[in-house]
LUMLO-364617 format. One line per 4 residues: number of its first residue (from 1); their letters; for each residue x, y, z negated of C-alpha. Coordinates in pm, 1 decimal, decimal comma. Layout:
<recs>
NUM) a) X:Y:Z  ...
</recs>
This chain:
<recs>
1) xxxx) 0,0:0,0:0,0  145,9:345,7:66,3  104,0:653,6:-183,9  73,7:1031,5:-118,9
5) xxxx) 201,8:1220,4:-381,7  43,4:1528,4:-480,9  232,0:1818,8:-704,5  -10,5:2117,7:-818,6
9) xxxx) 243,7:2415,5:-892,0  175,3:2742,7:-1012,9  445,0:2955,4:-1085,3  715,4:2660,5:-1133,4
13) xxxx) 1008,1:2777,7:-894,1  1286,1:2665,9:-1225,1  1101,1:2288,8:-1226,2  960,4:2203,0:-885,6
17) xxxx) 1274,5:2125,8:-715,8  1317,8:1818,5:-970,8  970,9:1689,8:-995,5  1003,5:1681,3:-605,2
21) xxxx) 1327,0:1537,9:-628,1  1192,3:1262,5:-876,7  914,0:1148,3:-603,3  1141,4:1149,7:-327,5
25) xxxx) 1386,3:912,9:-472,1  1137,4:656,0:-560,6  1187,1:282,7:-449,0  954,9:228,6:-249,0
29) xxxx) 931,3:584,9:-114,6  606,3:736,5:-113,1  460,7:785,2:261,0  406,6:1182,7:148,9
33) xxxx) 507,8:1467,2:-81,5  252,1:1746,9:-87,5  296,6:2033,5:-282,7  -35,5:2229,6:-369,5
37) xxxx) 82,9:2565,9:-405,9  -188,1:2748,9:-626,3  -49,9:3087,2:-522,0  215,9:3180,8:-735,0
41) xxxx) 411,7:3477,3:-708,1  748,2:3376,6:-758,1  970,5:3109,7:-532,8  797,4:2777,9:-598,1
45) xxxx) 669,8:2808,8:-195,5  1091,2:2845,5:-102,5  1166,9:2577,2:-302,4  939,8:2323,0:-175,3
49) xxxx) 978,3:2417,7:149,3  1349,5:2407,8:128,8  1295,5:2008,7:140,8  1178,5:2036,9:514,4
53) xxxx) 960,4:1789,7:684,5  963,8:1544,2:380,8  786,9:1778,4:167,2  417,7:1942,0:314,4
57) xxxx) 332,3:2183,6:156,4  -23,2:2331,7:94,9  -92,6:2730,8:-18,3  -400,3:2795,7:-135,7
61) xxxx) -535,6:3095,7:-338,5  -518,7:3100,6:-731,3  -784,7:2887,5:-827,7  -655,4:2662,5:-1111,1
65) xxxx) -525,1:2316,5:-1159,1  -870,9:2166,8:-1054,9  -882,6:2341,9:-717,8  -545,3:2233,9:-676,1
69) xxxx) -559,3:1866,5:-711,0  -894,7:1849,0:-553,4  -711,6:2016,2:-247,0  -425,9:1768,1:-203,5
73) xxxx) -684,0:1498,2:-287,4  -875,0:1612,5:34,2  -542,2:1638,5:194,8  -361,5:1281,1:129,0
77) xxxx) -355,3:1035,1:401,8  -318,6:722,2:250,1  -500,6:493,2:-9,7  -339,9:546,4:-304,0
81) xxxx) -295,2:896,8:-469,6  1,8:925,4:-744,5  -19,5:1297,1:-916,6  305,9:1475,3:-1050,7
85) xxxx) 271,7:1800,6:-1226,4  558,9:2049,3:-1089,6  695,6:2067,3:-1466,4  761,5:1729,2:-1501,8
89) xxxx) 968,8:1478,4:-1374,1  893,0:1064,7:-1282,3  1152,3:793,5:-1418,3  1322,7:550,2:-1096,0
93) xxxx) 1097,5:281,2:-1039,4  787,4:437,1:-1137,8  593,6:349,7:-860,0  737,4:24,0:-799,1
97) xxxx) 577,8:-90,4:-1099,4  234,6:48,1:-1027,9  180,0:-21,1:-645,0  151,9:-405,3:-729,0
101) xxxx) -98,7:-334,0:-1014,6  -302,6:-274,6:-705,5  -295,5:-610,0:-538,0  -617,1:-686,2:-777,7
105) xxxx) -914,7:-522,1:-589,0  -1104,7:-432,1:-925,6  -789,6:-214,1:-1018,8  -885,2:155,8:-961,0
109) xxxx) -609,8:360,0:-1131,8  -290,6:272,2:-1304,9  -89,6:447,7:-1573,6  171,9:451,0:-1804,3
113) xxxx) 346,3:654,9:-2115,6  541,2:1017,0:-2078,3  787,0:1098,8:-2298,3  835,4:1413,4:-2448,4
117) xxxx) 1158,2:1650,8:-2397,9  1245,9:2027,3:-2475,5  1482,2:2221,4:-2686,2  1400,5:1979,8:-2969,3
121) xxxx) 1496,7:1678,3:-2798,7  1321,4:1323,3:-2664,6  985,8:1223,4:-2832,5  893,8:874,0:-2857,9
125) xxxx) 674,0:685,1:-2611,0  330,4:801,8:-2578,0  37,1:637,2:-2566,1  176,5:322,5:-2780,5
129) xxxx) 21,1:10,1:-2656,4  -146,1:185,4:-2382,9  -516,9:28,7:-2311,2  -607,9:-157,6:-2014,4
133) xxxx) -910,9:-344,6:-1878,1  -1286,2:-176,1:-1858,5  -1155,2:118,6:-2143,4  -1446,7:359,5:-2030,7
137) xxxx) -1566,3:302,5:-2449,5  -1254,5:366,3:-2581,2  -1171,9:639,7:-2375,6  -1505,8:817,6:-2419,0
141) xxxx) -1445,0:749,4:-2818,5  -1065,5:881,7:-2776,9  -841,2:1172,0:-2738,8  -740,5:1138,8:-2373,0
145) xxxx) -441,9:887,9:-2357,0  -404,6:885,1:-1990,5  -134,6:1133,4:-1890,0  -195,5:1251,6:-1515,0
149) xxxx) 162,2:1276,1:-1432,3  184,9:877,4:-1496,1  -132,2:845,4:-1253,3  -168,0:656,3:-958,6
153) xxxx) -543,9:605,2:-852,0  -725,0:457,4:-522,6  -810,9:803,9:-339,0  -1164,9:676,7:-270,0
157) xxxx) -1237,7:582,3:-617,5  -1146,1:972,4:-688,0  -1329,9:1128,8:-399,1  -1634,1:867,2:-507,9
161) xxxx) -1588,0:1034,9:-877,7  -1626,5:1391,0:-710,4  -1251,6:1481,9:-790,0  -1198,6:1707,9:-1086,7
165) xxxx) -1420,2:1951,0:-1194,2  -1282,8:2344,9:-1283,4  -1553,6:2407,4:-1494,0  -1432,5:2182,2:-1769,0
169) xxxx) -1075,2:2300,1:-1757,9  -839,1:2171,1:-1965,7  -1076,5:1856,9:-1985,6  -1051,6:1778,7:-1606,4
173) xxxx) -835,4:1489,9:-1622,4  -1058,3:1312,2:-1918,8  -1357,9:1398,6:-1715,7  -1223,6:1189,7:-1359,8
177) xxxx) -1063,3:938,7:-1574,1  -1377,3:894,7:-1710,2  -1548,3:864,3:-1388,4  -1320,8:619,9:-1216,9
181) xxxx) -1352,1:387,8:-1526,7  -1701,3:377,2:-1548,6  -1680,8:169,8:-1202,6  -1297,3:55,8:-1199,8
185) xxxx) -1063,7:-119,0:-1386,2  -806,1:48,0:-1513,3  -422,8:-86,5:-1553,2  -153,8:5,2:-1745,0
189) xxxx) 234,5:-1,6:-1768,8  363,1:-37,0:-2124,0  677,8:132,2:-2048,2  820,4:574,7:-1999,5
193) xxxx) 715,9:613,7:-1666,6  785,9:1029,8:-1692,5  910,2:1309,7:-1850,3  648,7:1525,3:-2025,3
197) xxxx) 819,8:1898,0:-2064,6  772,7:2121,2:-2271,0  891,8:2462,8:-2251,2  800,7:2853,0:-2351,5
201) xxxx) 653,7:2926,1:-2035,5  375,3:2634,3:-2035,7  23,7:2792,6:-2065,1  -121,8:2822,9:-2365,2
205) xxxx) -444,3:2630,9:-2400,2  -772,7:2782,9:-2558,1  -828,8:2523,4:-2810,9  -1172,1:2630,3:-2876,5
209) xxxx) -1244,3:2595,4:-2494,5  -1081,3:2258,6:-2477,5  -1273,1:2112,4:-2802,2  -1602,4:2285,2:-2576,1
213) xxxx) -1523,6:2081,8:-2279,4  -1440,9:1788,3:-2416,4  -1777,2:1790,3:-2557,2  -1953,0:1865,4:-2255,7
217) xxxx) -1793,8:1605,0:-2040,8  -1891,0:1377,9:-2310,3  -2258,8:1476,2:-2256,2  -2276,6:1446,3:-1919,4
221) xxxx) -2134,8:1048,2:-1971,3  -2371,2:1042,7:-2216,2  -2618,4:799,1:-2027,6  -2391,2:570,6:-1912,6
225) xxxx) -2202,8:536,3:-2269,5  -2553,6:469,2:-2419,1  -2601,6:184,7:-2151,0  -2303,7:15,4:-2196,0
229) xxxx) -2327,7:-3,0:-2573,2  -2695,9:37,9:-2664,5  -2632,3:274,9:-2922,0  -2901,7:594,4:-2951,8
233) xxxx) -2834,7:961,2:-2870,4  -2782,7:1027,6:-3243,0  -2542,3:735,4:-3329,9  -2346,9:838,5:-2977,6
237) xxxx) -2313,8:1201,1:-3100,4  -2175,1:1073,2:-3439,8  -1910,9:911,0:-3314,7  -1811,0:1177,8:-3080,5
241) xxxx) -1783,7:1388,7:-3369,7  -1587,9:1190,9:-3511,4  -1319,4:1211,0:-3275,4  -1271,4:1573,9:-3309,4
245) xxxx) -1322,5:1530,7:-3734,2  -1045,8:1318,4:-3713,4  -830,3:1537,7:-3483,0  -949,6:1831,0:-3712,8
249) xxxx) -786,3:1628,5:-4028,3  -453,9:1615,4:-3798,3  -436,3:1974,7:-3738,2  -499,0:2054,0:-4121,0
253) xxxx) -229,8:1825,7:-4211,0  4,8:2014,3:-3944,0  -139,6:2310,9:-4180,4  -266,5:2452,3:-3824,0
257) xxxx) -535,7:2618,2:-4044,4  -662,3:2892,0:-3821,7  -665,0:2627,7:-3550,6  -872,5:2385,2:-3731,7
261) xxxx) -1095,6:2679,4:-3830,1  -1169,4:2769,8:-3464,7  -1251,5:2384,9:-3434,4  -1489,1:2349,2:-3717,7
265) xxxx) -1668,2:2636,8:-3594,5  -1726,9:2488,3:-3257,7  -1821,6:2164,0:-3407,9  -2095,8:2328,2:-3626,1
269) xxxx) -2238,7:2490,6:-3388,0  -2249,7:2173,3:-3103,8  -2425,2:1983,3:-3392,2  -2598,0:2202,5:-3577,0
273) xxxx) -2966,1:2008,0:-3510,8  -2798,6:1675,8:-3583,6  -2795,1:1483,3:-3924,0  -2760,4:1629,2:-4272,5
277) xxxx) -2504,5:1388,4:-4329,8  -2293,9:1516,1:-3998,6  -2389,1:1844,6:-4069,4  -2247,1:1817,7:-4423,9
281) xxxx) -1909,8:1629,4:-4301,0  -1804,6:1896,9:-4061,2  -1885,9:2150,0:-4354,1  -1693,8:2036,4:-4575,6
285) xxxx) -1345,7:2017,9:-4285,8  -1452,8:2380,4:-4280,9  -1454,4:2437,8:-4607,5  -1090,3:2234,0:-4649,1
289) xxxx) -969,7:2471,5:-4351,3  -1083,2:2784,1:-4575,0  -850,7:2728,6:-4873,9  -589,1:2951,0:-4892,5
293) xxxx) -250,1:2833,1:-4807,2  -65,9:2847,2:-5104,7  -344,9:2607,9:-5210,0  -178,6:2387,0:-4996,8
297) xxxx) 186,6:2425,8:-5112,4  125,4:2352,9:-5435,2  -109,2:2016,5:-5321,5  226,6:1964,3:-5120,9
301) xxxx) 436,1:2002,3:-5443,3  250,9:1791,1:-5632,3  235,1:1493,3:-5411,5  607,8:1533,5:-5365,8
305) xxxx) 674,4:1491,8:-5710,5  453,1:1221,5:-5743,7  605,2:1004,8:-5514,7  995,7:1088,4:-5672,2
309) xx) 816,9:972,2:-6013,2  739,9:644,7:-5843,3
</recs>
């Protein structure tokens, strides 16, 4: 099977050239390199077309990462579609471990784990044991654990999921993962696949608008969640709220406070005609958010003295 490879860039003339680089060296090579140029106004364009003829490159009007994608989606020529943001950079063999993944006709998309790198050094392999199989219920129940840049997906199965949608930027990639694995099988590759980086000039995400989104994409899956498990509307809600309760008690613990009360105030008001009990629970992670800080410090204190006692 033959891949296109499609980079969205925006402003990324310091990290195309190596993202670029990293698809072009690939064993098996892929049978394109297009570069989505979502008009930036420094020298991302130069660089990519510096390649020549084994790079195309597309230039399109600023319209965001969705527009982008869906454009060299549109654009690719061959059954498979592998996506590489400009920022980051595949590992060698990368797609000679996915391509046979697709020998099994059920398989729809294929992934794998990033590793983080920046000024602090190398993270550790994310996701651990990555999921595989029909994970359309543990995705929906999940933070999203499918990195794009580790992506390669069956363009139809894409196109058939209507591509991604802008309106629920940042939650575009959950929402076509989604999609594709309510009718595909999805496959993984348990080992660092690509380099996530992260740098100053990365855009800062709205939190608050990615906690809305996430919600709404979750909504409109709604029915075909509830099929699949025969749970109600109200016990589905529940445990969508519990995803971002528990990703709320992660940000307190990072002592993120202001973050985490942005979050609870989004939650309260997305549930605020559910359950008493749900009602009460995301209360009270407001409530925890509230305290003052040195509140914290001295909790911290406390428990580290504790443990040196035992």
């Amino acid at each position: 099977m033959n891949v296109s490879v499609v980079i969205p860039c925006y402003n990324a003339e310091r990290f195309v050239g190596e993202a670029i680089e990293s698809a072009l060296s690939q064993s098996p090579a892929p049978a394109e390199v297009i570069v989505v140029d979502d008009g930036s106004d420094d020298g991302s364009v130069g660089v990519s077309e510096s390649f020549g003829e084994r790079v195309r490159v597309l230039s399109c009007a600023h319209a965001g990462v969705a527009a982008a994608r869906n454009a060299g989606l549109l654009a690719a020529r061959e059954e498979l579609v592998a996506w590489l943001d400009a920022d980051d950079v595949w590992e060698a063999g990368k797609l000679a471990d996915q391509i046979p993944k697709f020998d099994d006709p059920v398989v729809g998309l294929v992934y794998g784990q990033i590793r983080r790198c920046g000024s602090g050094g190398m993270g550790p392999p994310w996701p651990l044991n990555p999921p595989q199989g029909d994970i359309f219920e543990r995705l929906y129940l999940q933070r999203c654990f499918i990195p794009c840049s580790t992506v390669v997906a069956r363009r139809q199965a894409l196109i058939d999921a209507a591509g991604f949608d802008g309106t629920v930027t940042p939650a575009e990639d959950v929402d076509a993962w989604l999609r594709v694995a309510a009718r595909w099988s999805v496959a993984a590759v348990p080992r660092v696949l690509c380099r996530y980086r992260l740098h100053a000039s990365q855009i800062s995400r709205n939190h608050a608008r990615m906690l809305r989104c996430g919600l709404q994409v979750r909504e409109r899956l709604a029915d075909e969640f509830e099929r699949r498990t025969g749970t109600s509307s109200s016990q589905r809600r529940e445990l969508v709220a519990k995803i971002f309760l528990d990703d709320i008690s992660r940000i307190i613990a990072e002592r993120d406070l202001a973050r985490a009360r942005e979050a609870t105030a989004v939650l309260q008001q997305a549930f605020a005609a559910d359950g008493a009990d749900l009602r009460r629970a995301i209360a009270r992670k407001r409530l925890l958010a509230s305290l003052p800080r040195p509140m914290f410090r001295a909790r911290d204190a406390l428990g580290r003295l504790f443990r040196h006692r035992h």
